[in-house]
N, C-alpha and C positions, 0 to 999 in steps of 0.2 A: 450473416447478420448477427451482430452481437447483442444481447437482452440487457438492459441495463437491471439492475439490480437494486430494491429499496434499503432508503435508509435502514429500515430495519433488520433486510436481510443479513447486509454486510454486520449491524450491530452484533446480530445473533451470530454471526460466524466467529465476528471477535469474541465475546462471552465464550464459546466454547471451546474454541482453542486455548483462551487463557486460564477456563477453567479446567483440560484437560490436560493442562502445561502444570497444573497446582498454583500459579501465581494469582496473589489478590490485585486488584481495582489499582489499591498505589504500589505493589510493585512495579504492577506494570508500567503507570505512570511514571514511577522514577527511573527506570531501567531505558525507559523509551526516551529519559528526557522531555516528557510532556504534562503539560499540568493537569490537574485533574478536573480544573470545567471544560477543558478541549479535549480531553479522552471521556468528555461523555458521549460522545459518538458510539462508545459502543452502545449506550441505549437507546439508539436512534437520534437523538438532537441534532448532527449533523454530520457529515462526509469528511473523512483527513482529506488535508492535502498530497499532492506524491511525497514531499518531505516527512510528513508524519508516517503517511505507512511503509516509508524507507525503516524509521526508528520502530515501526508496530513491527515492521519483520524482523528485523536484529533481535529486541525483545523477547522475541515469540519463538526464537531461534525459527522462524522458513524463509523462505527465497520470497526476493521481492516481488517478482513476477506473480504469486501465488495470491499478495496480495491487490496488486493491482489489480486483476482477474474476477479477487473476489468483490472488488470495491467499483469496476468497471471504472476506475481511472481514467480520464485520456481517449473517451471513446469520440471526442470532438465534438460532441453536443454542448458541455460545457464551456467550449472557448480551448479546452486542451488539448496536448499533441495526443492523436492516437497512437503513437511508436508504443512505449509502453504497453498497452494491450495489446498491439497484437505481436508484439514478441510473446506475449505471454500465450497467448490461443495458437500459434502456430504450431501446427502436430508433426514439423517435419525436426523439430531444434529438442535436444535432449536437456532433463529437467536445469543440468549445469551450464549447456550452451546458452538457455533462456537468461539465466542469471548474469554469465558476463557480461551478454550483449545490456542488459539490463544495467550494469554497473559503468558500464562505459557510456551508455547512452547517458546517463546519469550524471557522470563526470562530466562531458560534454557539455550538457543544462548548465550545470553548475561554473561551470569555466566563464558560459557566456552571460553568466550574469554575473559575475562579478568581473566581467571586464565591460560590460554595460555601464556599472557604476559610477 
């Protein structure tokens, strides 16, 4: 059973990775490609999308998985695919295996919606 996680938790996670990274509020913002009334989520105001915490982890240099995990992404309560989390929670795939499957699953998403359009 997966524990969904508050807004605030996830905020506080971003804060201290970015603070522990040395980057300020708009670097991150700019680095992430993201404005800076939608990167108020990290003070709790609201939840990224999987797109934004795709661009929170590039920024933050970690694996996407890590953040999905910490953001409980996709746990299917919200209407989202659960794939994502639980590539991320499964303890049998090593921290790089998490991430391919992640990237492809991702590329995947991505394909079908722009052949949606």
């Amino acid at each position: 059973m997966v524990t969904r996680v508050t807004d605030r938790d996830f905020s506080s996670f971003v804060r201290d990775v970015r603070k522990r990274a040395h980057v300020s509020f708009r670097e991150l913002s700019d680095s992430a490609g993201v404005s800076n009334p939608y990167l108020q989520g990290e003070r709790g105001v609201r939840r990224p999308s999987g797109a934004v915490l795709r661009q929170l982890a590039l920024a933050l240099r970690m694996t996407t998985p890590i953040m999905y995990l910490r953001a409980s992404v996709g746990s299917g309560e919200d209407g989202g695919s659960a794939t994502p989390l639980a590539i991320a929670t499964d303890r049998e795939l090593t921290a790089r295996q998490k991430q391919t499957l992640t990237e492809m699953y991702e590329a995947f998403c991505d394909q079908n919606e722009r052949t949606a359009k």
